[in-house]
C-alpha positions as a printed Julia matrix, in Angstrom:
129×3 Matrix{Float64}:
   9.91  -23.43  -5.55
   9.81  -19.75  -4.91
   7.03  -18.28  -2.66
   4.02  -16.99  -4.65
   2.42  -13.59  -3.44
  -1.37  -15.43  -2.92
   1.22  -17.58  -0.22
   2.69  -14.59   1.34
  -0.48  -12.52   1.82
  -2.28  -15.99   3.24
   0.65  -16.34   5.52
   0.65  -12.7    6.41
  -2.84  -12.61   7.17
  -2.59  -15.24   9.09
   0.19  -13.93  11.75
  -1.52  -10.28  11.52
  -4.95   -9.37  12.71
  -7.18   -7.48  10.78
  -9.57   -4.39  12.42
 -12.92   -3.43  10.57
 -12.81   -0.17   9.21
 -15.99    0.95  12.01
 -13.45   -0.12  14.59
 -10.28    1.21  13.71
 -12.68    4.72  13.39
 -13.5     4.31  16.85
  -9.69    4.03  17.66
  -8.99    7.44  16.15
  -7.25    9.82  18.24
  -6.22    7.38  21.14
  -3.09    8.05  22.55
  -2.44    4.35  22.69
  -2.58    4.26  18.52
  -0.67    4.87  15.7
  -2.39    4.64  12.23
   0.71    3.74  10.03
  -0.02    4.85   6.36
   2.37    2.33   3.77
   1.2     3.27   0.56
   3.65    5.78  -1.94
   4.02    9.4   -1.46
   1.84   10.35  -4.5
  -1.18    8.24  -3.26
  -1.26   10.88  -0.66
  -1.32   13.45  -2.4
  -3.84   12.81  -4.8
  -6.26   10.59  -2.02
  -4.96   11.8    0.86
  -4.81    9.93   4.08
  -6.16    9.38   7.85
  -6.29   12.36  10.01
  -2.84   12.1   12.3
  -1.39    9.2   10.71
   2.23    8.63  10.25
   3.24    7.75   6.33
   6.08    5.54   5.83
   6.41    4.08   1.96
   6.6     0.56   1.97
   9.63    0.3    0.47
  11.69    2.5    3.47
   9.65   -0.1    6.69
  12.76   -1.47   7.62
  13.96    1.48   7.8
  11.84    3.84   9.76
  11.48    0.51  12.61
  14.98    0.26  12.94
  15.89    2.31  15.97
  19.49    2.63  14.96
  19.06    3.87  11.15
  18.83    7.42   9.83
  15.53    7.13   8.73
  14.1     5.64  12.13
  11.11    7.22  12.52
  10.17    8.12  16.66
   6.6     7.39  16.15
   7.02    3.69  15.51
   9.24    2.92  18.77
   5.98    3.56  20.89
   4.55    0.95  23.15
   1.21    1.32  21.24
  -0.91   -0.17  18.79
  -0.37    0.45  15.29
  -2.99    0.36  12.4
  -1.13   -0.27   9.35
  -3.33    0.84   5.8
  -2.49    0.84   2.8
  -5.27    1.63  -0.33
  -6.49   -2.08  -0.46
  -5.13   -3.82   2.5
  -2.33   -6.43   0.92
   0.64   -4.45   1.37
  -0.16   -3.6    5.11
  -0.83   -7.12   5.68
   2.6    -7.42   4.58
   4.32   -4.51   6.32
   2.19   -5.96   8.91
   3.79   -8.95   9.05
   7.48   -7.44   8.58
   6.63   -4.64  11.81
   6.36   -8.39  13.64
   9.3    -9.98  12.25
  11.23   -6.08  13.34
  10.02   -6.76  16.75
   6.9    -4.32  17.06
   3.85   -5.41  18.87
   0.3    -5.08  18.98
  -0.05   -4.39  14.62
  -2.9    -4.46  12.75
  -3.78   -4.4    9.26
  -6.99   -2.0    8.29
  -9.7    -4.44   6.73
 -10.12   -3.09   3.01
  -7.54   -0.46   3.31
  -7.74    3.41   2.82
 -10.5     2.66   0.27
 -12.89    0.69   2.96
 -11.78    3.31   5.54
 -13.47    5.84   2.99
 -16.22    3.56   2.04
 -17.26    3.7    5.45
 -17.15    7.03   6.22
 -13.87    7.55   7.85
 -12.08   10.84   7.82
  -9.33   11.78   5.97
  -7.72   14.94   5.5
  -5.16   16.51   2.81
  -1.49   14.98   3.27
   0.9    16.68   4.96
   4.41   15.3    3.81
């Protein structure tokens, strides 16, 4: 039997730790982290996103990890750790879970998503893309 998405989220969440909205705020502007932004270009746009954060859709990941593909992005090669958000928090538990599979360490998937990270005060700015 295929893999239901309630199994893949539970099994994501359990290989990739979550951070509290509060704490990942705290984290903002380290030069040891990298607030990866997952969701779609046009959820930017009209929401914006988290002041210095790097936006790669979920659907190019594998793309922008890989070092060798046209669409690697630099940012994601760091030795750092990255805060992966998306609005809700289920697909950056999964592109969580997929940055781990690539080979990245040190991810983490923002508690709630974007829409905690706002509920809680967190800064965001106009996207830049």
């Amino acid at each position: 039997m295929a893999m239901q998405l309630r199994d893949k989220l539970k099994q994501a969440k359990e290989l990739v730790p979550s951070i509290a909205p509060l704490d990942a705020v705290s984290r903002l502007g380290r030069d040891d982290v990298v607030f990866v932004d997952v969701r779609d270009l046009h959820e930017l746009t009209k929401d914006g996103t988290i002041p210095g954060s790097v936006h790669v859709s979920r659907g190019a990941l594998e793309f922008a990890i890989d070092p060798k593909s046209p669409a690697h992005k630099k940012p994601l090669s760091r030795e750092v750790t990255f805060i992966v958000f998306c609005a809700s928090g289920m697909r950056s538990l999964l592109a969580g879970q997929t940055m781990l599979e690539m080979g990245v360490k040190n991810v983490m998937s923002l508690e709630g998503g974007y829409t905690g990270w706002r509920k809680e005060g967190g800064p965001s700015t106009t996207a830049s893309v």
